[in-house]
N, C-alpha and C positions, 0 to 999 in steps of 0.2 A: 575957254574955260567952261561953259554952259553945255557945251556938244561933249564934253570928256567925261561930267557929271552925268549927263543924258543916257552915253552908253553903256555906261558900267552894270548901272540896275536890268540892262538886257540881255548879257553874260551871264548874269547870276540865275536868272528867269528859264534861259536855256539849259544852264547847266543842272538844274532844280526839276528841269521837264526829262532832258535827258537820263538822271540817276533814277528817275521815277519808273520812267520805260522799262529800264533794265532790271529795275526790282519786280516788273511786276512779269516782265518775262521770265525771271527765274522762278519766280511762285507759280507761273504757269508751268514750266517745264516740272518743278517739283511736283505740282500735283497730279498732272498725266503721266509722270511715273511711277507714282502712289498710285494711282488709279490702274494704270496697265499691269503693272506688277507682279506675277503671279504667285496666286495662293500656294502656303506651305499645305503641301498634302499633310489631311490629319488621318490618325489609323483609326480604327473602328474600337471603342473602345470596349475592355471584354465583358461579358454578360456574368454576373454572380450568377451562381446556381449552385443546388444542395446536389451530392453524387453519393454516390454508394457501391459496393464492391458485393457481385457475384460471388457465392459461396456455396459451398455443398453443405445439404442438409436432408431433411426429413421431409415427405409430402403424405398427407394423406390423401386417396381418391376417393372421394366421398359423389353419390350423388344425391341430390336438392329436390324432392318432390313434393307436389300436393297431396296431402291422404287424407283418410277418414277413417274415424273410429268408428269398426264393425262388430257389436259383440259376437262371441259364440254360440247364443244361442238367444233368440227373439222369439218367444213362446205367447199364439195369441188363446187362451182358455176358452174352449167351445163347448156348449153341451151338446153330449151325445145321446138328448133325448128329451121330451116336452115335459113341462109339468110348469109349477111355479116355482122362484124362487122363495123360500122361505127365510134363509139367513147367509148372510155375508161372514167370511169369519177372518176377514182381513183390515188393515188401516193402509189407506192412500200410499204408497211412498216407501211402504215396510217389505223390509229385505227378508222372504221365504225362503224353508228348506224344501228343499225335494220329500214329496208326499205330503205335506200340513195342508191341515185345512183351507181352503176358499171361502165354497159355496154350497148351499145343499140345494137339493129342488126337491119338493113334496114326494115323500117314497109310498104312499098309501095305494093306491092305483097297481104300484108295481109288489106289493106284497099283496094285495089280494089273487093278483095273476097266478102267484109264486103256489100262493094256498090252495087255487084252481089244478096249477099241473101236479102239484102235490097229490088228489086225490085222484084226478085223474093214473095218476102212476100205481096209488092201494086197488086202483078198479083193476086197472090191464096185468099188476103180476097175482090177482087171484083168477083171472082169468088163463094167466100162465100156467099156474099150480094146477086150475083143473084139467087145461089139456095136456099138462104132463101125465097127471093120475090118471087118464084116458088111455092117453097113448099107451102106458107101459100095459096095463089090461089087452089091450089092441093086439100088443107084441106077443103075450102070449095065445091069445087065440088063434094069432096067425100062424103061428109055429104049428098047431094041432090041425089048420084048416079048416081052423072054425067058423071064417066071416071070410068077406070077401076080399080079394088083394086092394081093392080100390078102396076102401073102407081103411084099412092100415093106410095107404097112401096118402090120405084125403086126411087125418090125423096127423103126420107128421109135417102136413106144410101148418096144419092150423096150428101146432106149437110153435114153428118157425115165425108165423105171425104175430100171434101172442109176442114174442122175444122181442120181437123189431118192434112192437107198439111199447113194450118195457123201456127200451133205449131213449124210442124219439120223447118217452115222456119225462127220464132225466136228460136230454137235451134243454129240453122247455126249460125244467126249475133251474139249468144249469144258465140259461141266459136271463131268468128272470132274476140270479144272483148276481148275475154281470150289471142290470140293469138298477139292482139297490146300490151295486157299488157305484153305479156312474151318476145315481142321485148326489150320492157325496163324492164332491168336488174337491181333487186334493194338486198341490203343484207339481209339474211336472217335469220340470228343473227347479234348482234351485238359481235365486235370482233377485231383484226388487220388482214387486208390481207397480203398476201406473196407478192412473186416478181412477175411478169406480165407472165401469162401462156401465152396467144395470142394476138398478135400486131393485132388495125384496119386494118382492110383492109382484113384480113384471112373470107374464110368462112367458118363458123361453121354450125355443122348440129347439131340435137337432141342428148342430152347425147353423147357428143365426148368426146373421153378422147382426152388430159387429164383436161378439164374442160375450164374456163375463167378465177380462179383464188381461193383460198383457202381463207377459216376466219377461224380461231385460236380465240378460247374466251380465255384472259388472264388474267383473274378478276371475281368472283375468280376461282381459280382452283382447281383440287385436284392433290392427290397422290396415286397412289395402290403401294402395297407390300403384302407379303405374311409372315403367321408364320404358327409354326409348328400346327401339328392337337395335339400333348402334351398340346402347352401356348390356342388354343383355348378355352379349357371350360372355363377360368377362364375368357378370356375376354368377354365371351356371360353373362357368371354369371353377371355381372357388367354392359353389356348394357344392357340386360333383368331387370336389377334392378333400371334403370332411371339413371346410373351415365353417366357422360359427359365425357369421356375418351380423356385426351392431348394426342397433338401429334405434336414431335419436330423434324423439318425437318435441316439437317447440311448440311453444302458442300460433293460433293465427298470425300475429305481426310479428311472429320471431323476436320478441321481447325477453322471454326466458323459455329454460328449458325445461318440458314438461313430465317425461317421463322416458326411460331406456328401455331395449328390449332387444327381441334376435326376431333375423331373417329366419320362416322357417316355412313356406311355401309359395311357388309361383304357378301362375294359372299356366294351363295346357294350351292356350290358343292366344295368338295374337289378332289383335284390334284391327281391322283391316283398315277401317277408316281413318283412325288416328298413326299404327303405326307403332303401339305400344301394346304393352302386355303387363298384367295385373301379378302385383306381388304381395304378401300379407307378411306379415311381422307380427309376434305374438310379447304381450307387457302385464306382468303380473298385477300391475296397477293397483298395488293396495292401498295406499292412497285415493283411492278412487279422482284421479285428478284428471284420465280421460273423461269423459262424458260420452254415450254412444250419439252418434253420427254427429261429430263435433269436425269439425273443419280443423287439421294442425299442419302445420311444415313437418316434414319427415327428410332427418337424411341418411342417406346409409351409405358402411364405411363400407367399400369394394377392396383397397388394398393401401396399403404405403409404400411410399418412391421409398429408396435409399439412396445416397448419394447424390441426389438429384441437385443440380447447379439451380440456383434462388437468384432470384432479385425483389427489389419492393414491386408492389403492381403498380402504382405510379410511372415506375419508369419505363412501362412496356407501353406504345404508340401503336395508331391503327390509322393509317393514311394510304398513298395510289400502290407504293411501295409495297404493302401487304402487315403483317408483323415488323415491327422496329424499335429499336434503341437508339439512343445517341450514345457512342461509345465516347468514352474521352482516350485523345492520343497523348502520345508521350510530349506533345510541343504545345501542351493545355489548348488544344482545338477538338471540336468533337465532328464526327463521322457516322451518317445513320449506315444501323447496322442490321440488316435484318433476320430474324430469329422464327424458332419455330417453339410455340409456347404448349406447355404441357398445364396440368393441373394446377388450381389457385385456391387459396384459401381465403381469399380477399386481401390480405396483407402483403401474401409473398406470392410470384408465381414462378412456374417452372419451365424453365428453358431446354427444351430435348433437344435444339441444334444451335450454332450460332454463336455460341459463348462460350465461355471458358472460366473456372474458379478464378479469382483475382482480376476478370476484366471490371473497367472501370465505366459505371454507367450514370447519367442524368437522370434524377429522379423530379427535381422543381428546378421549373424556369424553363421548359420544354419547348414552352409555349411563344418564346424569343427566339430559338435555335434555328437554322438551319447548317446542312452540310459546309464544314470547313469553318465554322466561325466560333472563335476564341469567345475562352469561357474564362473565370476567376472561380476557382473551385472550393467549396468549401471541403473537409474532412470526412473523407470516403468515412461509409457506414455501413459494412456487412447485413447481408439481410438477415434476419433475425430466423432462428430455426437451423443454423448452421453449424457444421463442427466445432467441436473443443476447442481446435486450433484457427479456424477463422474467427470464434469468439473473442478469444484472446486479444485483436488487431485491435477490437473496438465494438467490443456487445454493449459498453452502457452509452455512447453517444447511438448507438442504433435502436435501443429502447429509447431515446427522449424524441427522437425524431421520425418515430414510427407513424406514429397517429396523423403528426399533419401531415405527409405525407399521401398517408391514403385519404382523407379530404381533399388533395388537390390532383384527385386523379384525373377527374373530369374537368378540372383548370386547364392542364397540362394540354389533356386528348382536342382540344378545340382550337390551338394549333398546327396539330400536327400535319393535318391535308396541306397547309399551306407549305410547309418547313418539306414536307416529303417532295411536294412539288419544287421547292427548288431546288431541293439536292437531285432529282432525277434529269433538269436539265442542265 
């Protein structure tokens, strides 16, 4: 009875060890094939990014230089002759007409001179007078062979003399009238003068530097600047052909715009150093809003594209590849695309090869793209500047999303070496 009791509790013990094993090798087997099991492939998931639509429209080719306001005419007031000055007949700053008053210098000096050849001139033609009334006496007795031929001879140079000391003595009074005129100093363009080179009372002598006082013509003015000898022929093409070539003068920091005007001469020799050649533009400036040798951004229009295929400048790339796009395909993937780019106005640029009206390009998000990888696209946006009828598709979502766009130009471009690089391997 005690051995029957004995073995049951070791049945039960085994059989308790035994289900144990077997649960724990199915948990083993479960979990190494959880563990082996292989990963569901996941797809790449697509990149948002803003696109926009190639269009035909309008370019201007403008070109972007540094100039400087050159008046017409920089007048420094010299005297042309010593004395003192006596009186100033100007105020600092104040805008003269051609001929007004300056400066005088003491004319006393030069009108005694004046009353010297003055008399000098009463002495030599009554000295004329009598070898006239000589001579003609002379003439008749020569005729009769009454005096000698030499004697006539000798008479008609000494009136010849006489005449010639007549002359040189209205020369004299005629420069000592030049010389009261140049005591009074009058302008000699019109123009504004500077600040007062010499106080009355100084004596000035002939051409002193640094002069009496400067005239600045401020109305109108021009502007030189210089471009390359490359944009040259195109703008000779165009003045040779009678077109009237603008030209938009801006502040230093191109903050606003200063004043307009036309191209209306280029210098005859190019810069060998630089490579450029000097151009001038003429601006009525009545506003007097140049300033002379004031530093401005100048651009000048050369021509306008017509038809010319636009995109935003955002969307145009510079990586190994050369010029490029991400075009977007028909199965929402994009493909760089590379393009040959024409004129920009910073907004929009101009595609001369590569593209087509209606191709579909990346303009944000650039900077995640490589060749062949799926995009989620927002609503193409025509470039702004484009015809009637690509307007049509979508001109006001392309106004709202103009701007950040071209802010994220340089976003964009700081991918692109990489993304080029893998689409080219």
């Amino acid at each position: 009875m005690s051995e029957a009791v004995s073995t049951q509790p070791k049945h039960s013990r085994r059989r308790f060890v035994l289900i144990a094993v077997v649960v724990l090798a199915l948990v083993a087997l479960v979990v190494v094939h959880l563990l082996n099991r292989p990963k569901p492939a996941r797809g790449a998931a697509p990149q948002v990014v803003t696109v926009a639509t190639a269009t035909l429209g309008s370019m201007p080719v403008t070109l972007s230089e540094l100039g400087t306001v050159t008046p017409t005419a920089t007048v420094t007031v010299l005297p042309q002759l010593s004395g003192y000055l006596t009186a100033v007949g100007y105020h600092e700053g104040q805008d003269v007409e051609k001929g007004q008053f300056l400066a005088q210098i003491d004319p006393r000096q030069y009108e005694i001179d004046k009353q010297q050849a003055e008399a000098q001139l009463a002495k030599d033609r009554a000295s004329l007078a009598q070898a006239r009334s000589d001579l003609a006496r002379y003439t008749q007795l020569n005729e009769h062979k009454s005096i000698a031929e030499q004697t006539f001879v000798d008479q008609q140079f000494l009136v010849q003399q006489d005449e010639a000391a007549v002359k040189s003595d209205l020369a004299n009074i005629a420069q000592f009238d030049l010389d009261l005129t140049y005591c009074h100093i009058t302008a000699p363009v019109a123009g504004r003068v500077g600040l007062r080179l010499v106080d009355p009372g100084n004596y000035v002598t002939a051409s002193s530097s640094p002069g009496i006082v400067v005239i600045t013509t401020m109305k109108p003015t021009t502007v030189q600047f210089t471009v390359p000898q490359d944009s040259l022929a195109s703008v000779l093409q165009r003045m040779n052909g009678g077109a009237s070539l603008p030209v938009t003068a801006f502040s230093s920091d191109n903050s606003k715009q200063v004043a307009t005007g036309t191209l209306y001469a280029v210098s005859n020799q190019m810069a060998t150093s630089t490579g450029t050649v000097t151009l001038r533009a003429t601006f009525p400036n009545d506003d007097e809003a140049l300033f002379p040798n004031e530093f401005v951004n100048v651009k000048l229009l050369v021509d306008t594209m017509q038809n010319a295929v636009l995109v935003p400048t955002p969307a145009v790339q510079s990586g190994a590849p050369g010029d490029y796009v991400y075009l977007v395909n028909a199965n929402n993937t994009v493909s760089v695309h590379k393009v040959t780019l024409g004129p920009s106005d910073g907004k929009n640029t101009v595609i001369t090869a590569g593209l087509q009206a209606g191709n579909i390009v990346v303009t944000d998000g650039t900077d995640r793209l490589s060749d062949g990888a799926k995009i989620q696209a927002a609503k193409a946006r025509p470039a702004s500047g484009a015809s009637a009828a690509a307007a049509d598709a979508g001109t006001a979502s392309a106004a709202s999303g103009a701007h950040g766009q071209h802010n994220h130009a340089h976003n964009g471009a700081s991918g692109a070496t990489a993304a080029s690089a893998e689409a080219a391997s």
